[in-house]
C-alpha positions in Angstrom: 0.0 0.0 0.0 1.7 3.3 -0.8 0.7 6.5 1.2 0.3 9.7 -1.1 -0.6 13.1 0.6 -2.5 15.9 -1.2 -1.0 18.6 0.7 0.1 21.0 3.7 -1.2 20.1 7.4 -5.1 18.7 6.7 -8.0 17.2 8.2 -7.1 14.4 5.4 -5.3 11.4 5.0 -4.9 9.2 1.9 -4.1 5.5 0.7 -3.8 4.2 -2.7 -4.2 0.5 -2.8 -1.8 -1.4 -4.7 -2.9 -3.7 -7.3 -5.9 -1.9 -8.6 -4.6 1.5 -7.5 -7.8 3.2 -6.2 -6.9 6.1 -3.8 -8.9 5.5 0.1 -9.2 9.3 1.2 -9.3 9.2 5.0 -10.7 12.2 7.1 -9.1 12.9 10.7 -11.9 13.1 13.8 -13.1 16.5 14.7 -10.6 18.8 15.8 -7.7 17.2 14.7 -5.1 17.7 11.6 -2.6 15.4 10.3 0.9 16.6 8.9 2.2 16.3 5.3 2.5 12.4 4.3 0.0 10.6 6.5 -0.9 7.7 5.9 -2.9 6.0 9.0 -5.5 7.7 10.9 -3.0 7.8 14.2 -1.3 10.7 12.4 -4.3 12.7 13.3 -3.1 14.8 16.6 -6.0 17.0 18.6 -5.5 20.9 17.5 -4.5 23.2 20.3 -7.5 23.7 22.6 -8.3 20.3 22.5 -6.9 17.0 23.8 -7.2 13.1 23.4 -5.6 9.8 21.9 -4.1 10.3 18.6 -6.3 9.0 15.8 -9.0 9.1 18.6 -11.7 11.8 19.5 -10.8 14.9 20.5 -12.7 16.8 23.2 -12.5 20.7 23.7 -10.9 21.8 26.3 -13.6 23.3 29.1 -13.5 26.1 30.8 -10.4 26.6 33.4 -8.3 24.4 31.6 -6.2 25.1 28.0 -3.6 22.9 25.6 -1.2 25.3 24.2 0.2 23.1 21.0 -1.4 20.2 19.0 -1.1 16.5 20.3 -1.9 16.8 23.5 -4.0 14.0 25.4 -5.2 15.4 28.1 -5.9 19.4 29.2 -3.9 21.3 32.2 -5.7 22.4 34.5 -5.6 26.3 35.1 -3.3 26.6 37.9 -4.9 27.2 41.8 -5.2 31.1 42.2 -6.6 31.7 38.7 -9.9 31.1 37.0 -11.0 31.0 32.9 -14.1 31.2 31.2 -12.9 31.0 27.7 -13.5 27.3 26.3 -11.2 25.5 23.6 -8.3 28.2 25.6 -4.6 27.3 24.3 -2.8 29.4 26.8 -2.9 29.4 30.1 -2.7 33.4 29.9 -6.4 32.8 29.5 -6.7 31.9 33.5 -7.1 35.3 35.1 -5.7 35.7 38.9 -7.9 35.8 41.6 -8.0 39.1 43.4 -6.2 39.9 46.3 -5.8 38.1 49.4 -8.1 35.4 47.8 -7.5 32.0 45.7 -9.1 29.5 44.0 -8.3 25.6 43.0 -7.1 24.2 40.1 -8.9 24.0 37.0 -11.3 27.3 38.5 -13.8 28.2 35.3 -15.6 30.9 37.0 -14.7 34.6 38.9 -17.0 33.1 42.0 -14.3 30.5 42.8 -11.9 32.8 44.2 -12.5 33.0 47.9 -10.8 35.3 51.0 -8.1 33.3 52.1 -8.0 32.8 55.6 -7.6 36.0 57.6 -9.9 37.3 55.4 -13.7 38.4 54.7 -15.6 39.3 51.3 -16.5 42.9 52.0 -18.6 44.6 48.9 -16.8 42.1 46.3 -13.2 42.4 47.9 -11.6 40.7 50.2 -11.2 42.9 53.3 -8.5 41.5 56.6 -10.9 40.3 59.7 -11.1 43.9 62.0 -9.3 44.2 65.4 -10.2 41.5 67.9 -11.9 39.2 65.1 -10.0 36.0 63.2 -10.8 33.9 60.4 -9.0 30.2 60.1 -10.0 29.0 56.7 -10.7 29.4 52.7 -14.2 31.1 52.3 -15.6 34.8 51.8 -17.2 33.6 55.2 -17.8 36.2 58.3 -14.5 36.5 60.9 -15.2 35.0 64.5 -14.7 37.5 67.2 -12.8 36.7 70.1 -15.0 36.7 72.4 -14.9 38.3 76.0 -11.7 39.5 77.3 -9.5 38.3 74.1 -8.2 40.5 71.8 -5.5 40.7 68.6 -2.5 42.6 68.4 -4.1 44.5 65.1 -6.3 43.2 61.8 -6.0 40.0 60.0 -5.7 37.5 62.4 -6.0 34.0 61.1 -5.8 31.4 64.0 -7.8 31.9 67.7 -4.5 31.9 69.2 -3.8 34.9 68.0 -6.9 36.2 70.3 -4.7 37.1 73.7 -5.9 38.3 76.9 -7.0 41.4 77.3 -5.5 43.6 80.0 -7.4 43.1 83.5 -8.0 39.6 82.1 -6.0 36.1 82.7 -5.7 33.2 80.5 -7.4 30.4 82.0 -7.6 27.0 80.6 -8.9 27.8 77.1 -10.3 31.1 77.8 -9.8 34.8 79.3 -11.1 35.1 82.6 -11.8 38.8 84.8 -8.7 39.4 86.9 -9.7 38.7 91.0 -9.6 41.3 93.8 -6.6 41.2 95.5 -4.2 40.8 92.1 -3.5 42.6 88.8 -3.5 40.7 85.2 -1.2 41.9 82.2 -0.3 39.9 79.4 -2.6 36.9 80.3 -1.0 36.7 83.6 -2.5 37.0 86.9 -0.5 38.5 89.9 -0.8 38.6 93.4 -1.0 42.2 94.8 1.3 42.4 98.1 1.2 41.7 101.2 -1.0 43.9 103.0 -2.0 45.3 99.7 -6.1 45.2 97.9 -7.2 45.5 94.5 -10.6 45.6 92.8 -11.6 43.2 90.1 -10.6 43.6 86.5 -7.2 45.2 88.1 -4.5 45.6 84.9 -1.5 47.3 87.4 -0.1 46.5 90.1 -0.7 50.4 90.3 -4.3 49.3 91.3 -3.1 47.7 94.4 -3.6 49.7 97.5 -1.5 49.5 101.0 -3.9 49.8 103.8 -1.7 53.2 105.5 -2.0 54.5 101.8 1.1 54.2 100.6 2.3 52.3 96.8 2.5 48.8 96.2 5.0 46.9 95.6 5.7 42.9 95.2 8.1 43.7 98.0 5.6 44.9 100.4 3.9 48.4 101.1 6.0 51.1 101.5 5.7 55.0 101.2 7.8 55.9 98.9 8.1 54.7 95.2 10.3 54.3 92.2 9.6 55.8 89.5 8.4 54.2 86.1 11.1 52.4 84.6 12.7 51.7 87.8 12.7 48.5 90.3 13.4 48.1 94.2 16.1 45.9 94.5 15.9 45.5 98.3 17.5 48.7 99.2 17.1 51.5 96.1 15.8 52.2 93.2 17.4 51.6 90.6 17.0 51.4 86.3 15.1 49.0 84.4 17.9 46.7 82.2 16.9 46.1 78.8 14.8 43.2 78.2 13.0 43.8 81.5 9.9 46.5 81.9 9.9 48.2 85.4 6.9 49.7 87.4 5.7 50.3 90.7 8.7 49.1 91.8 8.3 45.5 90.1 10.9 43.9 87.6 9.3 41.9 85.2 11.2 39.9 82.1 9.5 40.4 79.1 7.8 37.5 77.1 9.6 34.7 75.4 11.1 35.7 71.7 10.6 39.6 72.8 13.0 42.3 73.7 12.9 45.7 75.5 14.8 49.1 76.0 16.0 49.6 79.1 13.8 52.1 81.5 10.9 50.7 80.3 7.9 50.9 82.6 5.5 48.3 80.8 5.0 45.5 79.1 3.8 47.3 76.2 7.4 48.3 76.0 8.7 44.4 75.2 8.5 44.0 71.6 8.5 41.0 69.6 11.6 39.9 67.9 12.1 40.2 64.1 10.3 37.5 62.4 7.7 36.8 65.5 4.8 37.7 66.1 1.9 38.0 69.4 0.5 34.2 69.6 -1.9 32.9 72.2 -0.1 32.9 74.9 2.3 35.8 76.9 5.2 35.2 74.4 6.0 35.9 70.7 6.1 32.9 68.3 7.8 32.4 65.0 6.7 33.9 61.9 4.8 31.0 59.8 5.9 30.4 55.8 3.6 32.4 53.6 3.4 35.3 56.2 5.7 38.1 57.6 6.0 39.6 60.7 6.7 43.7 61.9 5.9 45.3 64.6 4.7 41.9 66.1 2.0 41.5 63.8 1.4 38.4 61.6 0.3 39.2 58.4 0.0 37.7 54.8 1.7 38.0 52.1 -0.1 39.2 49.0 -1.9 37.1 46.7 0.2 34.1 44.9 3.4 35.0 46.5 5.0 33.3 49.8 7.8 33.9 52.0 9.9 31.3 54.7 9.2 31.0 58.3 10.6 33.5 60.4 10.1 36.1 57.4 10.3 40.2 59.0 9.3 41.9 56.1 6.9 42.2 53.0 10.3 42.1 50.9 10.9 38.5 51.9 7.8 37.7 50.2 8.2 36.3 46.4 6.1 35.6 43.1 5.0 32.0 43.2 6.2 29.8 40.1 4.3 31.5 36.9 3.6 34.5 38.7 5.7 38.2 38.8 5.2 41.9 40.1 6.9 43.6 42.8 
């Protein structure tokens, strides 16, 4: 049998039969082509924008998904953060990007796919962070959950319920935030017994609040008259300056939380700052900075749409473009 070809790339293919030389013209399935000299219907590849078996049927390529070049079997699937509407696509520049701080999964045909990542609520069509005191912990354009009473977040965005700490006058205890008791003061989570000699009302946040029977300022060394100043401790016989890494007042040393530092003369906790690449967890210390976020000021937040960034990360600059993806 000898194969004869009537031309450039076609939806044809021909035989001519020896012995009584009649010509058998072949025509490839729907959306397929066959290149110059075919001869056997498995040289028939799907077109672009199409996929399946060569020589077989060919099936379009549906929405959210694209084959860039002929003789492809099966369609890619638009990648996860993008959607396409466009049907038969052969490049994935057809699969748009979701907006920002939302995503979508693979093979996304439609706009509504995109949801707020976590951290984050739909707010008229955008995805807005979760406002002060508020959280969100998963993929949806769902409502953030609030704290609840006597939590609260270091600022917006929050994306775990351990980022909801005590609020000041309050103590963390067991899995919740309870009203600090007469007789002691609560800051950062922690309860603390006034003084000897000393009385406090409920929902104290200072040791400030606790009052010597004569009158005189409180101190976790007892009542006496006089006081240091803020920034400044009693060590026993004098006042004398906060050291760095410490916060002084009413005549208390305190160390500030784990993975936080301070200046020295400071005269709250306030003053103890997390360290680069931490941020305020759910306890009375800073934790690490998790992969895909970044961390300033104590504060864990995202990084923008389709970019990610290493643990420990301190700034938006350590976040990059994720593979197909590039801006600045």
């Amino acid at each position: 049998m000898r194969s004869v070809h009537m031309g450039e790339d076609s939806s044809d293919f021909v035989h001519d039969v020896s012995g009584d030389y009649s010509i058998e013209l072949g025509t490839c399935p729907d959306n397929s082509n066959s290149p110059r000299g075919s001869s056997e219907e498995t040289d028939c590849v799907c077109n672009a924008g199409s996929a399946g078996p060569d020589g077989g049927e060919c099936i379009l390529c549906e929405a959210g998904s694209y084959t860039p070049h002929r003789g492809i079997t099966v369609c890619a699937l638009c990648p996860a953060g993008t959607h396409s509407t466009v049907d038969a696509s052969t490049s994935v520049s057809d699969c748009a990007p979701c907006g920002a701080y939302s995503s979508s999964p693979n093979g996304s045909a439609a706009a509504t796919a995109c949801t707020c990542n976590a951290g984050y609520t739909e707010s008229g069509g955008a995805c807005e962070p979760c406002s002060q005191n508020s959280y969100k912990d998963s993929q949806g354009d769902g409502a953030c959950s609030a704290c609840g009473v006597g939590r609260m977040t270091a600022g917006t965005g929050a994306l775990d319920v351990s980022q909801c700490v005590c609020a000041a006058g309050y103590y963390k205890n067991g899995g919740s935030c309870a009203s600090c008791p007469a007789n002691s003061w609560c800051e950062g989570g922690v309860q603390l017994s006034c003084p000897s000699g000393a009385t406090s009302p409920l929902g104290s946040d200072a040791i400030t609040d606790c009052t010597c029977s004569d009158g005189g300022a409180a101190t976790e060394d007892g009542c006496r008259t006089n006081q240091c100043s803020t920034g400044q401790y009693w060590n026993s016989s004098q006042c004398q300056a906060c050291p760095a890494g410490k916060w002084c007042r009413a005549d208390t040393l305190q160390p500030c939380p784990l993975n936080s530092t301070s200046e020295a003369n400071s005269g709250s906790i306030s003053a103890c700052a997390c360290d680069v690449g931490h941020y305020s967890g759910g306890t009375s210390s800073c934790v690490a900075c998790v992969a895909g976020h970044f961390c300033s000021g104590g504060v864990l937040q995202s990084c923008p749409g389709e970019s990610t960034s290493p643990a420990l990360s301190r700034d938006i600059s350590d976040c990059s473009c994720n593979a197909g993806y590039s801006g600045s």
